[in-house]
N, C-alpha and C positions, 0 to 999 in steps of 0.2 A: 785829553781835552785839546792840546795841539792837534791831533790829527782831525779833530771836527773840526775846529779853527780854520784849520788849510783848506778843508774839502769845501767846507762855506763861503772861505775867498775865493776858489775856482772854479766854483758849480755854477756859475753864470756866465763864465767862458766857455765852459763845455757844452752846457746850455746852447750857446751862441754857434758854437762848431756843429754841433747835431741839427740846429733846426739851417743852416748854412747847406749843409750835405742832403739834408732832404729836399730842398727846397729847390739845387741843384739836378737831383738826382730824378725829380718832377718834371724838371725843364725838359729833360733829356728822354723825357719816356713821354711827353709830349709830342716831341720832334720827331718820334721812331713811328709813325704812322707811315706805311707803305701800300701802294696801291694793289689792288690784288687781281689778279685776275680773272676776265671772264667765266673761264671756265670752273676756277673753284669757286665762284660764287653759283653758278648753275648747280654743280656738284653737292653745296650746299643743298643750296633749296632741293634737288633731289630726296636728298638724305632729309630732310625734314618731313619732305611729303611721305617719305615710306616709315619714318617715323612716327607718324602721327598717325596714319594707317594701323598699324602694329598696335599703337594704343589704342587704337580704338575696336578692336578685334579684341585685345585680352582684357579691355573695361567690357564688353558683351558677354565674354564668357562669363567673369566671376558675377555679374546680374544672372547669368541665367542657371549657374551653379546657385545662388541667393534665391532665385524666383523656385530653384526644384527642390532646395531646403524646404522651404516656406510649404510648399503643395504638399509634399510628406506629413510636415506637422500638423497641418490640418485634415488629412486625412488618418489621421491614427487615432 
């Protein structure tokens, strides 16, 4: 029963130190915002546009593997 006694007087320091360090550790991951450059933002957007190409190429296929399901089942 002492040991719950103690943990319950100093769970709301500890409390206090955790939400202290996060709230710090917040600030700090705020501040770390750094400018990027040009050309990896081009480099992005590249990669995205071949990206979404890419999906859109392997959504076409599995429709038209689905569409030649389909023509099978109905022709049997």
């Amino acid at each position: 029963m002492k040991i719950m006694n103690s943990v319950k007087k100093y769970a709301t320091r500890v409390n206090a130190v955790k939400t202290a360090a996060a709230t710090g550790l917040m600030a700090l991951a705020v501040g770390a915002n750094a400018a990027v450059p040009a050309e990896v933002t081009s480099a992005l957007t590249d990669a995205k546009a071949d990206a979404l190409s890419v999906g859109g190429i392997v959504l076409g296929i599995i429709v038209s593997i689905f569409a030649l399901m389909l023509i099978r089942r109905v022709l049997k």
